[in-house]
C-alpha positions in Angstrom: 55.6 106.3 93.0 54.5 110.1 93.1 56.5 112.2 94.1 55.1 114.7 96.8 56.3 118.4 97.0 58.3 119.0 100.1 56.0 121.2 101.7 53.1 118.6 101.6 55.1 116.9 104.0 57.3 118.7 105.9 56.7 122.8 107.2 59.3 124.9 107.8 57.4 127.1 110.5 57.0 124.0 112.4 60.3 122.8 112.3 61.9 125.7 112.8 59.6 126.8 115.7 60.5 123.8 117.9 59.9 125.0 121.5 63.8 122.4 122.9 64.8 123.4 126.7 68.3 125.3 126.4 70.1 122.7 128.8 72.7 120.0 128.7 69.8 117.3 128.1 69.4 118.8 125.3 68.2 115.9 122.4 68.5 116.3 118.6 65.4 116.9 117.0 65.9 115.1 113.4 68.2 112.7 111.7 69.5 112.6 108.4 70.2 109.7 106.6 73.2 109.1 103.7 72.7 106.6 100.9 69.5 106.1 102.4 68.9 102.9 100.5 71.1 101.0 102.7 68.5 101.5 105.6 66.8 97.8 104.7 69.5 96.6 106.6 68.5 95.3 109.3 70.8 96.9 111.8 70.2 100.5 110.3 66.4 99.8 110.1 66.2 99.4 113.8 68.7 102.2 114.9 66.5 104.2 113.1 63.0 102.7 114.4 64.2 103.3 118.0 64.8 106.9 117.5 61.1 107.3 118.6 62.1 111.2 119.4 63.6 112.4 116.4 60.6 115.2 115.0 61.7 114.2 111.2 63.7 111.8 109.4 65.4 112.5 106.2 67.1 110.0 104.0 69.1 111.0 100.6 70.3 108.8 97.5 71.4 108.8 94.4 69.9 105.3 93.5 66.8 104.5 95.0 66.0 100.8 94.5 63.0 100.1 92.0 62.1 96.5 94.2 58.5 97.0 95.4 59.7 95.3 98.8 63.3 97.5 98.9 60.9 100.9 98.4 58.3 99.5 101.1 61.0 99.3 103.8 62.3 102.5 102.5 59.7 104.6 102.9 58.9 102.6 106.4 61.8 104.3 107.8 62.7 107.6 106.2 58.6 108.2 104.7 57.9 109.3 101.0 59.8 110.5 98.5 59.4 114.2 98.9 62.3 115.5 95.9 64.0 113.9 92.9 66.8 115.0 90.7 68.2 113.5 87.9 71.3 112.6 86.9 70.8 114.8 83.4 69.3 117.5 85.6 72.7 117.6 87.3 75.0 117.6 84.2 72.8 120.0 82.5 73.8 122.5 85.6 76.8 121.7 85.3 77.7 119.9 88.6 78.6 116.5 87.0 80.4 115.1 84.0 78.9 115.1 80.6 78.4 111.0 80.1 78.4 108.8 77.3 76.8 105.2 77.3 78.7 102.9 75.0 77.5 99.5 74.7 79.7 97.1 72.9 78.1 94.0 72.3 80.0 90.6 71.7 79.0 88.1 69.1 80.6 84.8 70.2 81.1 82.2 67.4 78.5 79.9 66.4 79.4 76.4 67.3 80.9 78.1 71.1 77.0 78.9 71.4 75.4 75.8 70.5 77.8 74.1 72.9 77.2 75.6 75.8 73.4 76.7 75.1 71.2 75.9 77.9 73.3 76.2 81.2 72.4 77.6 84.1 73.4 81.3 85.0 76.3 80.8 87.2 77.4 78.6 84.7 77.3 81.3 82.2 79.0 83.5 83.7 81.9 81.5 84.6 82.4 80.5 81.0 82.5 83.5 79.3 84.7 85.4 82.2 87.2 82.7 81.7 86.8 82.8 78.0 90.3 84.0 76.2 89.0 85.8 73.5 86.6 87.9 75.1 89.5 90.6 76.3 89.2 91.4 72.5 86.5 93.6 73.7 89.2 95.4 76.3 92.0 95.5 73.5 89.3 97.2 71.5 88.3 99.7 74.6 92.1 100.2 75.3 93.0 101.0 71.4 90.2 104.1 71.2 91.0 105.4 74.8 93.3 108.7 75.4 96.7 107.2 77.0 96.2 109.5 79.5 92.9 108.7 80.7 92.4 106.7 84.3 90.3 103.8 83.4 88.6 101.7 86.1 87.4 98.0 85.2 84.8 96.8 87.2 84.0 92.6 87.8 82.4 90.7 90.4 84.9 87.7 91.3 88.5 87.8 92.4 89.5 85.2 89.9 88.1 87.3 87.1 90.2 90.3 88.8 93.3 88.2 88.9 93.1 86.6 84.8 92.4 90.1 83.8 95.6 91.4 85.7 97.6 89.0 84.5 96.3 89.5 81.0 97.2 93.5 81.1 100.4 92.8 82.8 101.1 90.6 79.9 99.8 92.6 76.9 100.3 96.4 77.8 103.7 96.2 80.7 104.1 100.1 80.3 101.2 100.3 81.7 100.6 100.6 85.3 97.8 98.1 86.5 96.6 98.5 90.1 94.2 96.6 91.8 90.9 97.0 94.8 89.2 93.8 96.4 87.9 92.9 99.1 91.7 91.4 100.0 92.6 95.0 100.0 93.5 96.7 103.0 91.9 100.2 103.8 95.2 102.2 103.9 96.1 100.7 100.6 93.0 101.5 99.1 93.3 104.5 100.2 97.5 105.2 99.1 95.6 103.8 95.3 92.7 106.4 95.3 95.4 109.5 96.1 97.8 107.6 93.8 95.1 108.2 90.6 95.1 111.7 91.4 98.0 112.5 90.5 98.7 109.4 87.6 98.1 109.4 83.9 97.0 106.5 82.4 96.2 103.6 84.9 93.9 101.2 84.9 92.1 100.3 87.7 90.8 96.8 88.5 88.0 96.6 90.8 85.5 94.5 92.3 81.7 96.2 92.3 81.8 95.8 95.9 84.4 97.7 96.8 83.3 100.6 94.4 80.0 100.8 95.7 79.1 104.1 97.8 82.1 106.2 99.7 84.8 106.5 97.0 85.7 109.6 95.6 88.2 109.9 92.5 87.3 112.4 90.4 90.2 112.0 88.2 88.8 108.8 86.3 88.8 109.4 82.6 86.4 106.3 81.4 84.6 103.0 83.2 84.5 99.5 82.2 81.7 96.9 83.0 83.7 94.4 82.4 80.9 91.8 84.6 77.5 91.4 84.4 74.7 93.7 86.5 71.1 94.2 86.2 71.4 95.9 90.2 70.4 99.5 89.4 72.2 100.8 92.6 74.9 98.6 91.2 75.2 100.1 88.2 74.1 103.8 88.6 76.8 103.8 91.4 79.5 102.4 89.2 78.2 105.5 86.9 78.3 107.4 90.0 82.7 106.7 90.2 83.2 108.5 87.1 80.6 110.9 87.0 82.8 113.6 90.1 84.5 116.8 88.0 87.9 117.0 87.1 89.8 119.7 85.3 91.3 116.8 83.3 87.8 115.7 81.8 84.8 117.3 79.9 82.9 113.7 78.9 83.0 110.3 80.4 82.6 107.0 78.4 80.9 104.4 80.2 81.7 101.1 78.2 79.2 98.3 78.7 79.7 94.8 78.0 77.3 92.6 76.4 77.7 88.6 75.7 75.5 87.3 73.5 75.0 84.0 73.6 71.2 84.2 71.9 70.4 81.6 69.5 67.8 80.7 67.2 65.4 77.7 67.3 64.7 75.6 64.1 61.3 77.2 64.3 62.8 80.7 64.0 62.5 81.2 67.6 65.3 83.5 69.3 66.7 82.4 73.0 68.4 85.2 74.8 71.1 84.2 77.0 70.6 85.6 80.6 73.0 88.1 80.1 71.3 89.7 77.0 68.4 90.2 79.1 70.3 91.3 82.1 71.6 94.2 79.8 68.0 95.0 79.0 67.4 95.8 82.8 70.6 98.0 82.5 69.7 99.7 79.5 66.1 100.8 81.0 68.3 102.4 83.7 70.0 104.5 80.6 67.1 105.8 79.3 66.0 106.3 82.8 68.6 108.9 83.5 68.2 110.2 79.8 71.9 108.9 79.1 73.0 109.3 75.7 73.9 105.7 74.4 75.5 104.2 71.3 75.6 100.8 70.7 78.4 98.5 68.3 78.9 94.8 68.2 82.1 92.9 67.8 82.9 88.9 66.4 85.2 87.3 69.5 
C-alpha cells in the first residue's frame, strides 16, 4: 500500500477554518479512532458509517493487518493510510524499549516425529502443548533470565495455562506465579497489573486474548511465546506488552518458541510441520520491524 503524505489528504486551512454555529446544537466535526484495526467489526463499522456528519475520520494503530480483505474494510471506514512509524523508528528516539528477538527452536526426538507425522493442525498443537518435555525450553528461558525480571508467558488455551501453572508451582515454589484468562475478573486483573509494578521476579501466565490491546505494565522484564501465532496483530501486540519504558529495564528479550516437527522424505524431501511455517509468518513480522533476532535450537 503507498503511503500518502498527510497533506495529500487532509488541509489544515480547511479543517481549521470550519465555519460550526456557536450554540448548544453544536455537533463534533471529526472522530478519532484507537486501535483502529478493530473497526472490521461489525458493530464499530456501522457506528462509524452512520456518522455521515463527521468532516474527517481518523484511525491510529500500532498493527495494521496485512489481509487484503482486513485493509479493504479498513480503509472503507477510516480512508488511506496517510503516516507510518516504525517500531525501530520509536526505539531509535528513544520512546520504547530496546528489543531483542530470540528464537529458540525445539528439535523433538526422532521416532516422537515419525509417530505423529501427518496430523491435522489442531491435532498438533494439542500434542506438543501437552508434551512433558517441551517445558525444557522454559527451564532453559528461566536459567538465563535476571531473578528479578517480570516475565509474562503467553498461550492460547486454558488447559495449557493450567499444566504450565502447575508445572512452575511445582519446579520453581519461591517463585510467585500469577495468572490472566478469560476466567479472570476485571478487578483482579486489574489488583495483578498494579501487583507487577511493584514485584520482582513473577511470572505471568497469560492467554493472548486477554493481552491483546488496553494493558499497560511497563515493568515486564522479558516475554514468552510460549503458543503458536502467525496473527501479526497477535504477535506485534504481545511485542507491544513489553515494549512500555521502565526505569528497571534498558533491553527486552522476546523468546519465541518453535516446534519442529519437519521431517524428511526417502527422496530427500523436507515436510515442515505447520508450526515451522507458522514461525516463518512471525519471523517476516521481525524483519518487518527491523528487530534484531538470534536464533538457537535445543534436543527435548
Amino acid at each position: 500500500m503507498k503511503i500518502k503524505k498527510i497533506e495529500e489528504i487532509y488541509k489544515p486551512e480547511e479543517v481549521y477554518n470550519l465555519s460550526v454555529e456557536d450554540n448548544e446544537n453544536y455537533v463534533a466535526n471529526g472522530i478519532v479512532v484507537h486501535n483502529c484495526h478493530q473497526v472490521k467489526a461489525n458493530v464499530l463499522s456501522k457506528i462509524l458509517k452512520w456518522c455521515t456528519n463527521a468532516y474527517y475520520k481518523i484511525g491510529t494503530t500500532g498493527t495494521l493487518p496485512n489481509d487484503k480483505c482486513d485493509l479493504l474494510q479498513i480503509r472503507e471506514v477510516v480512508g488511506d493510510v496517510i503516516f507510518e512509524l516504525k517500531s525501530k523508528e520509536l526505539i531509535d528516539q528513544g520512546v520504547l524499549t530496546k528489543i531483542k528477538i530470540a528464537n529458540i527452536i525445539a528439535k523433538y526426538p526422532p521416532e516422537f516425529i515419525m509417530k505423529n507425522k501427518g496430523r491435522s493442525y489442531p491435532e498438533e498443537v494439542k500434542m506438543v502443548e501437552e508434551y512433558p518435555d517441551r517445558n525444557k525450553v522454559l527451564e532453559l528461558i528461566l536459567s538465563h533470565t535476571d531473578e528479578k525480571h517480570n516475565i509474562l508467558i503467553l498461550m492460547n488455551h486454558l488447559k495449557h495455562v493450567k499444566l504450565i501453572q502447575e508445572w512452575l508451582n511445582d519446579k520453581y515454589p519461591d517463585k510467585k506465579v500469577s495468572v490472566i484468562t478469560g476466567s479472570v475478573s476485571g478487578s483482579e486483573r486489574s489488583e495483578i497489573r498494579k501487583g507487577i509494578e511493584e514485584e520482582d521476579g513473577t511470572i505471568l501466565l497469560a492467554t493472548y486474548q486477554t493481552m491483546s490491546t488496553g494493558v499497560n505494565m511497563p515493568k515486564l522484564h522479558d516475554v514468552v511465546l510460549y503458543a503458536n501465532s502467525k496473527s501479526k496483530i497477535k504477535v506485534l501486540q504481545s511485542i507491544g506488552r513489553g515494549l512500555r519504558k521502565h526505569k528497571t529495564k534498558n533491553q527486552i528479550v522476546l523468546y519465541d518458541l518453535i516446534d519442529d516437527l519437519s521431517y524428511k522424505t526417502q527422496r530427500g524431501r523436507v515436510v515442515e510441520n505447520y508450526l515451522i511455517k507458522h514461525w516463518k509468518e512471525r519471523m517476516s513480522y521481525y524483519k518487518e520491524q527491523e528487530f534484531p533476532i538470534i536464533t538457537t535450537e535445543i534436543h527435548i
